[in-house]
C-alpha positions, 0 to 999 in steps of 0.5 A: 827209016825203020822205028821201034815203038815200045807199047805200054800195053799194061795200060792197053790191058787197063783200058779193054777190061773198062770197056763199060766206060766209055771213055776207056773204050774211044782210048783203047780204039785211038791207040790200037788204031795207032798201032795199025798204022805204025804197022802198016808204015813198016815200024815194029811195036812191041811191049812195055810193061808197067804192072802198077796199071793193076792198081789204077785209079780212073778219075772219070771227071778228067778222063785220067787215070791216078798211079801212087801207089807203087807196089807193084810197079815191078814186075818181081812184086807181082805174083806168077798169076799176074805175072803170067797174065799181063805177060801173055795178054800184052803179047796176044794184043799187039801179035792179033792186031799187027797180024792183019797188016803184016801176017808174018810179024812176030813180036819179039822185043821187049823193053822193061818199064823203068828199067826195071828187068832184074832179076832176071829170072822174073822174066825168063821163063816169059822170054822162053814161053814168047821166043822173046830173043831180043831186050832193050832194057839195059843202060849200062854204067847206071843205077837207081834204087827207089820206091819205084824203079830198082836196077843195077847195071853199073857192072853191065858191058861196056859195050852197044850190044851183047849176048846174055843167058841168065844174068843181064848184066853178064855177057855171055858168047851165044847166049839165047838172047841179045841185049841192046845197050841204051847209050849214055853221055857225058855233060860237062858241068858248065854246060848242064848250068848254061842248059838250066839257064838257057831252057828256063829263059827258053820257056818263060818266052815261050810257054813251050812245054812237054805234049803230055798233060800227065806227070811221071812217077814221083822218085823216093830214093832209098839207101843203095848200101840198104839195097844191094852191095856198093858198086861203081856206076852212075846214079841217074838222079844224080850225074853228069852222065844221062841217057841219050833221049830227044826229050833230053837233048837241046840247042844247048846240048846239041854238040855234045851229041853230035860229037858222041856221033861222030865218036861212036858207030852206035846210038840207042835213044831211049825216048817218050813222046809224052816228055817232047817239046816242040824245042826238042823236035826243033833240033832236028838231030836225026836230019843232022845224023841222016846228012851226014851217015848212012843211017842202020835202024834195023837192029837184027842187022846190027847183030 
């Protein structure tokens, strides 16, 4: 089955002009390898941008780097020169080193950092340029409006996957490029709270915690009213509706989306391997699915 990995290649970009640093070399190396391998397994990889990689901190008695400071975590609050620059870098960077294994490849997908694609005539021009014709960045019916992240997609299709021109949240019939919708679901209450209990008891006993030694970016939420016109949708911070992620789903959880399975032809994870648990891979969800459907993962079929 065919995968699609979504590169933060903002920190690729990072780690090569710190090459003078050993460590962010051997880094660069490991995951560049790592992408030739995916490759030559027949997975596709393509870019993810994190802009805030520009003002990165490297802490080098730990070999990590720090990213507070969120000004730029948008790619609209870059000038057009970075803009321009991390954009075709990320695309010359993975096109040079999936070409040696696959010569006709041709990177043509994008997913935005933290959702964060609007507006979207920051990113056309880049689409244009890069033959860019299909996004990932969608999860439509929800909102976030932060010191970081900024997206509204509570009025986007209501539909897996659709066509769009100017406006992301605007399905527009032949549209230049194709939007594939992350798919949410619904929690009910009662099982969120038994989740809450089951997964603290769960890492009590186990000690059984997320790979990464990392922490995600901290949220400051701030007025939607201050932001942008009130509409209706799901606040991701603050609902009983969630995106569908691996790292989200449990033992607990596992009926819920085996229900949405069994009620939808569609299913768009969003997931980060850095936030998986070994209780997570455990579940073994994609067994299940395989089991029981013939499974579709090539997403130019689908359209």
């Amino acid at each position: 089955m065919q995968s699609h990995f979504f590169v933060d290649t903002t920190y690729l970009l990072t780690l090569k002009k710190n090459f003078q640093i050993a460590a962010c070399k051997k880094d660069f190396e490991t995951v560049m390898n790592h992408i030739t391998e995916i490759a030559s397994r027949g997975h596709e990889i393509f870019p993810h941008l994190h802009p805030h990689w520009l003002d990165a901190k490297y802490l080098s008695a730990t070999n990590e780097w720090q990213l507070l400071n969120t000004d730029k975590y948008r790619l609209y609050h870059i000038n057009e020169s970075e803009r321009s620059e991390i954009f075709d870098q990320s695309i010359e960077i993975l096109q040079q080193r999936i070409s040696k294994v696959n010569p006709s490849y041709l990177v043509d997908s994008y997913r935005a950092g933290g959702w964060c694609i609007q507006p979207f005539n920051t990113f056309l021009p880049y689409f244009i340029k890069h033959n860019i014709k299909f996004d990932f960045s969608v999860l439509g019916g929800f909102y976030l409006f932060s010191n970081a992240q900024y997206f509204d997609f509570s009025k986007a299709p209501q539909k897996p996957i659709y066509q769009f021109e100017n406006d992301i949240t605007v399905e527009q019939n032949n549209g230049c490029f194709t939007e594939f919708n992350i798919s949410s679901i619904y929690i009910p209450q009662q099982i969120k709270l038994f989740e809450k209990l089951f997964l603290k008891l769960y890492y009590k006993i186990t000690g059984d915690h997320s790979f990464s030694r990392g922490e995600g970016q901290i949220v400051v939420k701030i007025d939607k009213a201050l932001a942008t016109p009130q509409q209706e949708g799901h606040d991701i911070l603050d609902s009983r509706w969630e995106r569908i992620a691996i790292e989200l789903m449990s033992a607990v959880k596992q009926g819920e989306y085996k229900k949405y399975l069994d009620a939808n032809n569609y299913m768009h994870f969003i997931s980060h391997p850095k936030m998986l648990t070994r209780h997570n891979i455990r579940i073994k969800f994609l067994k299940f699915a395989s089991d029981k459907y013939n499974l579709e993962s090539d997403f130019r079929k689908m359209v």
